[in-house]
C-alpha positions in Angstrom: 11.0 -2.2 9.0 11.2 -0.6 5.3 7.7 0.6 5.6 8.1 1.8 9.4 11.5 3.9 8.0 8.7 5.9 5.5 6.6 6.8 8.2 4.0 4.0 7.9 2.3 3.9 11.1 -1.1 3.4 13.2 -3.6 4.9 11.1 -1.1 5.9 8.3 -3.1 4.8 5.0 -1.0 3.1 2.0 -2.3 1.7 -1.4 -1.3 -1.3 -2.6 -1.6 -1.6 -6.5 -0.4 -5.0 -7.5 -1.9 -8.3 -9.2 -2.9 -11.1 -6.9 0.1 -12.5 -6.4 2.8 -13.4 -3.2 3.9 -10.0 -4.1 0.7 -9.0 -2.6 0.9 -10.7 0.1 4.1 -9.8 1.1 3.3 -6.0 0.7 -0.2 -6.5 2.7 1.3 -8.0 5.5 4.5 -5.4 5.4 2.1 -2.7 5.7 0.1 -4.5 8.8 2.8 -5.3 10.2 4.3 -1.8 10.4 0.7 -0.5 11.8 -0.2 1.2 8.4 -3.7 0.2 6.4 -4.1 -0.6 3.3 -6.3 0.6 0.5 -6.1 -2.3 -2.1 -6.2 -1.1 -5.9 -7.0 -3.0 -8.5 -4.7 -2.3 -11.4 -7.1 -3.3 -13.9 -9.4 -0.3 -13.0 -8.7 2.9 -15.1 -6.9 5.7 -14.2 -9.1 8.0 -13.5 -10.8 5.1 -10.5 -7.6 4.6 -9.2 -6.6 8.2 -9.1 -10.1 9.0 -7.7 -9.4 6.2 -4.7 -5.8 7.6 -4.4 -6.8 11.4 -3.5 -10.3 10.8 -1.8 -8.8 8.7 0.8 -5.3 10.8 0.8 -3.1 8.1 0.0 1.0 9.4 0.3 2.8 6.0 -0.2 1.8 3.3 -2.6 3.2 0.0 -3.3 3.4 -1.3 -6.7 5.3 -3.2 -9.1 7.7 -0.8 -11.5 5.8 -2.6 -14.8 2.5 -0.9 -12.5 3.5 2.7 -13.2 2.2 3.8 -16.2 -1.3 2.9 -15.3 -1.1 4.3 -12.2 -1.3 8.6 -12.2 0.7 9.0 -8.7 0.8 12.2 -8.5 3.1 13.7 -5.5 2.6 10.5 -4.2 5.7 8.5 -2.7 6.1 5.1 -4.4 7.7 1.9 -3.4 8.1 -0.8 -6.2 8.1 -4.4 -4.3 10.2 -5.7 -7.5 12.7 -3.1 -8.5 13.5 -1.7 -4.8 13.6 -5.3 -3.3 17.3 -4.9 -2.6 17.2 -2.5 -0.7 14.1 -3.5 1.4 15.9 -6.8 2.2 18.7 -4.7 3.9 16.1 -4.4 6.9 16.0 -6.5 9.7 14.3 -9.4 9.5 13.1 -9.9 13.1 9.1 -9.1 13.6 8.6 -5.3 14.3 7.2 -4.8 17.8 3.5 -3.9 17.9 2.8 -0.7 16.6 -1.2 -0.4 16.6 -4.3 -0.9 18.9 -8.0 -2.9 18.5 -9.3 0.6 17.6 -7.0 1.9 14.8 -7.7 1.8 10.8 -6.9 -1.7 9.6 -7.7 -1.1 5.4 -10.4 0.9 3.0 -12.4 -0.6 0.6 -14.3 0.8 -1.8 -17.0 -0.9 -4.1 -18.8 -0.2 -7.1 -21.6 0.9 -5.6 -23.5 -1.9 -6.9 -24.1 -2.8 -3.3 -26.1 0.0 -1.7 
């Protein structure tokens, strides 16, 4: 419901920048639930990667931890920390979000190394 109140939506593309963790978890499933996708970052990549990912797939809200920010260049972007604003996120309802997206919409971005072809 937090997500859906920032305009996350079908097709509405959000990174997620946070170690593997329940935190993680929590924020991938927040952002499918809503009908967003998700672009996950790795935090251990360098800033200039992550910024790279950030603007080439136009990325306007990102999840993170606050302890996340200085590694993270986020630009104009909006930012939600899943530790520090965790109050007021738990001030949503907790009952599931109706269905918000179709078999055809954007589900998450990936991007590799290019190691792959």
């Amino acid at each position: 419901h937090y997500l859906i109140a920032q305009g996350v939506g079908p097709d509405v593309l959000v990174g997620i920048c946070i170690e593997r963790s329940l935190e993680m978890v929590i924020g991938l499933l927040g952002i499918l639930k809503a009908g967003g996708a998700y672009l996950p970052l790795d935090p251990q990549y360098p800033e200039d990667r992550l910024a790279f990912m950030l603007d080439d797939a136009g990325v306007g809200l990102l999840l993170t931890r606050s302890g996340l920010v200085d590694l993270i260049n986020a630009g104009h972007r909006q930012m939600i920390f899943l530790d520090s604003d965790w109050p007021s996120i738990a001030l949503c309802p907790e009952h599931n979000p109706a269905p918000r997206n179709h078999p055809l919409d954007l589900a998450y971005i990936i991007y590799t190394s290019g190691s792959t072809g």
